[in-house]
N, C-alpha and C positions, 0 to 999 in steps of 0.2 A: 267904217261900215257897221250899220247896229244891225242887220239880219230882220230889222223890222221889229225888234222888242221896244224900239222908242217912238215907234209911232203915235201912239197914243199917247205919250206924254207929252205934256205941255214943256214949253221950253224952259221957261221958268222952274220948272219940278226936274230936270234934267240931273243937277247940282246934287238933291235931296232922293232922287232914285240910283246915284252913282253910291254916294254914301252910305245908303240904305242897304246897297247890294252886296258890298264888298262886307259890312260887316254879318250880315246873314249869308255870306258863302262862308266865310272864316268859323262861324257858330254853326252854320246848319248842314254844313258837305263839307268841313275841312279836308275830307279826302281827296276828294277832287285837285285841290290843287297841290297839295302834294305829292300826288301823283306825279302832276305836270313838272311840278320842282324837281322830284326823283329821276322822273324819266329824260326832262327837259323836251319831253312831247308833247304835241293834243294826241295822244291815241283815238280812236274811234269808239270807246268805250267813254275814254274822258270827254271827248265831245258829247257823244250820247247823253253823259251823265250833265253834262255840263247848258246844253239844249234845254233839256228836262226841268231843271232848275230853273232857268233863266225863263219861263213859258210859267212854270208856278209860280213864279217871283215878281215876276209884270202884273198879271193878273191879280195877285192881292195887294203889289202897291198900287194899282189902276183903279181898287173897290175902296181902299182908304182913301185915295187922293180925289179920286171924284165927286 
């Protein structure tokens, strides 16, 4: 389930938006998942934070990729 963050991406660019994300969460919100690590939760804060991200993160690989 993508919550609809992959809608606009082309199927092709699926591959290069997974890799792209995983390493600009580890650089750009490493908390976030440390969190998740620590707690072995989503808390509602880490989702929050984690939404947030994921809606900035489409968005500017959707204006590069376009």
């Amino acid at each position: 389930m993508t919550k609809g963050y992959l809608e606009q991406v082309e199927v092709e660019q699926v591959s290069a938006y997974e890799e792209k994300l995983h390493r600009q969460l580890d650089t750009r919100r490493p908390e976030i998942l440390q969190s998740i690590r620590d707690t072995k939760m989503l808390t509602p804060e880490n989702e929050a934070a984690l939404k947030q991200f994921l809606t900035e993160f489409t968005a500017e690989f959707q204006s590069s990729h376009s």
